[in-house]
C-alpha positions as CSV (number, residue, x, y, z in Angstrom):
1,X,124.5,132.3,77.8
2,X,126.9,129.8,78.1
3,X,128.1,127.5,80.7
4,X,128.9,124.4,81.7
5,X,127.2,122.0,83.8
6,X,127.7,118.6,84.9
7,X,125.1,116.1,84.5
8,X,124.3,112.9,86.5
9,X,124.6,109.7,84.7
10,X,120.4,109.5,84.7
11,X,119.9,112.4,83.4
12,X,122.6,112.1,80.8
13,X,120.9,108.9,79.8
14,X,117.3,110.7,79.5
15,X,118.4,113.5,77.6
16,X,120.5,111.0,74.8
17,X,117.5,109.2,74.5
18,X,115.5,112.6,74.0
19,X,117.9,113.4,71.6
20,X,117.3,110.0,69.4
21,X,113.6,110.4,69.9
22,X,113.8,113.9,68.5
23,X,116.4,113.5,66.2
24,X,117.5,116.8,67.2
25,X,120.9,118.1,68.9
26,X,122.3,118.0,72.4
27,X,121.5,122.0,72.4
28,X,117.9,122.0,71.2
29,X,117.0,118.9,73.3
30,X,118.4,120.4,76.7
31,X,116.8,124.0,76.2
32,X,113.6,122.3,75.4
33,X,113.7,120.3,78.1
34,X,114.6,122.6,80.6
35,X,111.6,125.0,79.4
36,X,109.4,122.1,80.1
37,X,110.8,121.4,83.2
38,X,110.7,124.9,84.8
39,X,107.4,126.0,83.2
40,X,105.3,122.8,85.2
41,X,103.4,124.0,88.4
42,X,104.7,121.7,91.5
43,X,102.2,119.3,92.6
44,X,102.4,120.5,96.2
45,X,100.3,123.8,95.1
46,X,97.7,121.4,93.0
47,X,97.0,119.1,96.1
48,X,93.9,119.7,98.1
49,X,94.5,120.0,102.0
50,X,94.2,117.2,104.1
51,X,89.9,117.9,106.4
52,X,89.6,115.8,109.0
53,X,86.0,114.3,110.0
54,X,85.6,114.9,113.1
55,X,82.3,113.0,114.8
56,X,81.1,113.5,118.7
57,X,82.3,110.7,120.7
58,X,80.3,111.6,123.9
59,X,81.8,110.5,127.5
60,X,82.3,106.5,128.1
61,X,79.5,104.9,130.8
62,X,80.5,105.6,134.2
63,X,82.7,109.2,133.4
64,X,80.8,111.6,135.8
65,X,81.2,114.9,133.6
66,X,81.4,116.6,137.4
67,X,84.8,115.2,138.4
68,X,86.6,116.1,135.9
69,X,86.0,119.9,137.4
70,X,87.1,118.1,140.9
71,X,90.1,116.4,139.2
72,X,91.1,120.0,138.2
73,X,90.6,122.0,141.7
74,X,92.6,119.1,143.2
75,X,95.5,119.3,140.5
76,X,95.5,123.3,140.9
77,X,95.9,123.2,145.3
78,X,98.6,120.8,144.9
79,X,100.3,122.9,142.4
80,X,99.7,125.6,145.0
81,X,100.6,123.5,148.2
82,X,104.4,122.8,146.4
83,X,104.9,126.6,145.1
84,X,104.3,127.6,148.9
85,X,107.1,124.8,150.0
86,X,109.2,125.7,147.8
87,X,108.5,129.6,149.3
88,X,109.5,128.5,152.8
89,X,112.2,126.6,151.9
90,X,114.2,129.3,150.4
C-alpha cells in the first residue's frame, strides 16, 4: 500500500537514527518499526488491579452504637414532618 503520512519532528528524528543504526532504508526501517510497535501488548492489560486492605476500625470511645438507630428515626420524621407541609401548603 502506499501512502503518505506526515511525521512529527520526534519521530522523524527516531526513525533517521534507526535508519543509521541499521544501516538500512527509510522503507525497511518504518515497516519494521511499525510491526514492532503494533504487535506490543499495552501495559494497561499487564497491570495488576489496584486491592485495597481493608482492617476493622471498631467505633471511637464514647459512640453509643444505639444512637445512631435514634439519629436515623429522628432524620426519617423530619423528612416526614416537611413532605406533609409541603402537602398542606399546596
Amino acid at each position: 500500500m502506499r501512502t503518505t503520512v506526515t511525521l512529527d519532528p520526534d519521530v522523524e528524528r527516531m526513525l533517521r537514527e534507526a535508519m543509521h543504526r541499521s544501516r538500512s532504508g527509510f522503507k525497511e526501517t518504518l515497516n519494521a518499526s511499525i510491526r514492532v510497535g503494533l504487535s506490543q501488548k499495552t501495559t494497561q492489560a499487564v497491570s495488576r488491579p489496584f486491592v485495597i486492605q481493608a482492617r476493622p476500625l471498631g467505633l471511637r470511645a464514647g459512640l453509643d452504637p444505639a444512637g445512631f438507630n435514634r439519629l436515623a428515626d429522628d432524620l426519617e420524621v423530619e423528612a416526614v414532618l416537611a413532605k406533609a407541609r409541603s402537602w398542606v401548603a399546596q
